[in-house]
C-alpha positions in Angstrom: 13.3 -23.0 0.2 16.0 -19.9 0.2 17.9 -19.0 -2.9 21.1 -17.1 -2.6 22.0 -14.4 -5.2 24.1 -17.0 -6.7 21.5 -19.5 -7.1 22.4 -22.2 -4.5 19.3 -23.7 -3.0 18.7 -24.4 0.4 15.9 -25.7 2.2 14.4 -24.1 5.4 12.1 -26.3 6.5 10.1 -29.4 5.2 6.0 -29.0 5.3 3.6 -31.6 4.8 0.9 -30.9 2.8 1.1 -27.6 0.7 2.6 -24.4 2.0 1.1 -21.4 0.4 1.4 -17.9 1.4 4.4 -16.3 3.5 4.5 -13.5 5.8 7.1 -12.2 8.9 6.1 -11.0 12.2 8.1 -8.0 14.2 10.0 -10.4 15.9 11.3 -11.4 12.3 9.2 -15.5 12.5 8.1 -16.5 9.5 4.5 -17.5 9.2 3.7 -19.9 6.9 -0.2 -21.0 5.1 -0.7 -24.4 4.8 -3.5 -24.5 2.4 -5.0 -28.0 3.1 -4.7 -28.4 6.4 -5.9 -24.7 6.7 -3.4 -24.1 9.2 -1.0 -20.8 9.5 2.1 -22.6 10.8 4.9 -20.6 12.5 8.9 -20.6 12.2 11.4 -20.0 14.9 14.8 -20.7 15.8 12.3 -23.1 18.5 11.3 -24.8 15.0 8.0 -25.4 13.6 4.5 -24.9 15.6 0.8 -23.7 14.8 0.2 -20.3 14.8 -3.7 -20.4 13.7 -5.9 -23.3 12.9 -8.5 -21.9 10.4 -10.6 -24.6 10.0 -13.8 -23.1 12.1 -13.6 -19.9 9.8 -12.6 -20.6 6.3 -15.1 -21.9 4.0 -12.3 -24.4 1.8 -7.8 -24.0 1.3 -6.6 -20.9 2.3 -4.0 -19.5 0.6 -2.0 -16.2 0.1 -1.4 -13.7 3.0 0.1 -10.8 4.2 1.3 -9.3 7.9 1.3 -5.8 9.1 4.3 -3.9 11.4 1.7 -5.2 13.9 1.6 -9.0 13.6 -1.6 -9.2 12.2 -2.3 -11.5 9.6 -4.5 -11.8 6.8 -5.1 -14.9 4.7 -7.4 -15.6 1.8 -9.7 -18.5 1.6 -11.0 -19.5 -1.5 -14.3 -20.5 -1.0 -15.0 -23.5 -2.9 -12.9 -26.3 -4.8 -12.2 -25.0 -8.3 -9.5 -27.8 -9.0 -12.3 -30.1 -8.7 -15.0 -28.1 -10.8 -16.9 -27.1 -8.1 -19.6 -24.7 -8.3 -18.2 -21.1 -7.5 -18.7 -20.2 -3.6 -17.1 -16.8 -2.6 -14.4 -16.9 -0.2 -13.2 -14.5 2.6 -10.5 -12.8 4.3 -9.3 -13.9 7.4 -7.8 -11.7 10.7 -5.4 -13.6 12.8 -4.6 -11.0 15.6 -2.1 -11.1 17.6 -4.2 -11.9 20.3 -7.3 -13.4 20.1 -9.2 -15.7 18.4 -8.9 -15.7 14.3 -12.7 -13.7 12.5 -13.2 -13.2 9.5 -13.2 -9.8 8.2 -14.6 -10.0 4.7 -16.7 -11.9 2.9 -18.5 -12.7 -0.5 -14.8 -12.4 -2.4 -14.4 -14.1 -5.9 -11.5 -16.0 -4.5 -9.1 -13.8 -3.0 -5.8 -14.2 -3.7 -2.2 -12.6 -3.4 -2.2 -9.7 -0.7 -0.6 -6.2 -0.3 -0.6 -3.8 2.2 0.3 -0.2 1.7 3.3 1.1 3.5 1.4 3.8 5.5 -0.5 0.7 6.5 -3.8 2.1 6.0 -5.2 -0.1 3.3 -5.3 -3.8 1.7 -5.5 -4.2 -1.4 -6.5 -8.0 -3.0 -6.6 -9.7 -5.9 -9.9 -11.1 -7.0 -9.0 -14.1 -9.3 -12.4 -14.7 -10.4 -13.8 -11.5 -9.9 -10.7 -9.8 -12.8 -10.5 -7.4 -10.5 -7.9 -5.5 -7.2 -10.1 -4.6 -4.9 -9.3 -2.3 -1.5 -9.9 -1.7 1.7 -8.9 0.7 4.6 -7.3 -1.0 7.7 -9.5 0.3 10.7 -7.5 0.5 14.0 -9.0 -2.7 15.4 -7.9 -4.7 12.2 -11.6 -4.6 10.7 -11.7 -4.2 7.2 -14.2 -1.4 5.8 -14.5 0.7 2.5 -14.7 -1.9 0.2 -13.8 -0.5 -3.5 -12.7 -1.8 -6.8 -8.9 -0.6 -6.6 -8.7 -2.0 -10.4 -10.5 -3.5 -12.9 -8.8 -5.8 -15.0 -11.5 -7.1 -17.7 -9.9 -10.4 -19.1 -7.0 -10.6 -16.6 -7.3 -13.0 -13.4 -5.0 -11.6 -10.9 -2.8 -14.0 -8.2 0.1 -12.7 -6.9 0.9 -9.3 -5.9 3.5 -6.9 -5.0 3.6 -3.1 -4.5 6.2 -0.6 -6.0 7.9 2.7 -4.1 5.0 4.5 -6.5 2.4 2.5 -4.9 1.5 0.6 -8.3 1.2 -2.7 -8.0 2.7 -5.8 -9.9 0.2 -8.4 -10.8 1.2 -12.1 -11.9 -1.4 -14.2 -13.6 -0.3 -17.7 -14.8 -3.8 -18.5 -16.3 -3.5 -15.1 -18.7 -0.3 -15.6 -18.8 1.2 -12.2 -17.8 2.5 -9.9 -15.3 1.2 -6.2 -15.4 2.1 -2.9 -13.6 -1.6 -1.6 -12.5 -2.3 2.1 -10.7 -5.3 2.6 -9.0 
């Protein structure tokens, strides 16, 4: 869907199953998650294609991500079905490169969630839902992601969505604590 400033709805494009996470490319595409199809999907004045299929490197859904002035994608996957009770499994994040087949780039994550990338585009930083925690990494030439560190610790606050501020703080929404907090590293 796209809101005007005025409020009128409109929508862009219909999805089956559950879209998810939303990033651009350079070109100005959107790419699109669809969680249970785990599928990146990718919008064009063409229409709607597949950008990624995910399904031979994400352990369950995948969810949020975020692209770089690059076109490289990364996209959380959870890990394991918490809707349905299931015993925790860490999740991952996901690379889909321009070119090139998708890899994961990091794994053993408490179910990774919303995304950011700082504007000098030299690190990630993640929300760890079930790990009440932001957690970083730098953004090696080739995409890799190394330096893992706890960016934030949030003891009793389980972080989803994400955005960063011209001070490089970032906003963190939680609908299970019920909040949204302005966290520096």
């Amino acid at each position: 869907m796209r809101i005007e400033q005025r409020g009128n709805l409109e929508q862009v494009v219909k999805i089956d199953g559950t879209p998810s996470g939303l990033g651009w490319l350079p070109d100005g595409s959107m790419l699109i998650v669809s969680m249970d199809d785990r599928r990146v999907l990718k919008l064009n004045s063409s229409g709607l294609s597949e950008a990624a299929n995910l399904w031979q490197v994400a352990t369950f859904k995948c969810n949020d991500m975020v692209v770089d002035s690059r076109g490289r994608a990364y996209v959380g996957s959870f890990g394991f079905d918490f809707e349905a009770m299931a015993p925790f499994a860490p999740g991952e994040i996901l690379l889909i490169p321009p070119r090139g087949p998708v890899r994961r780039v990091v794994e053993d994550m408490a179910f990774p969630n919303g995304l950011v990338i700082t504007p000098d585009e030299k690190t990630l930083i993640v929300s760890e839902t079930f790990g009440e925690r932001l957690t970083a990494f730098d953004i090696a030439e080739d995409g890799t992601l190394t330096n893992r560190r706890t960016w934030a610790k949030l003891d009793g606050f389980t972080p989803d969505g994400l955005a960063l501020d011209s001070e490089g703080c970032v906003w963190v929404a939680s609908p299970v604590s019920g909040g949204v907090f302005r966290v520096r590293e």
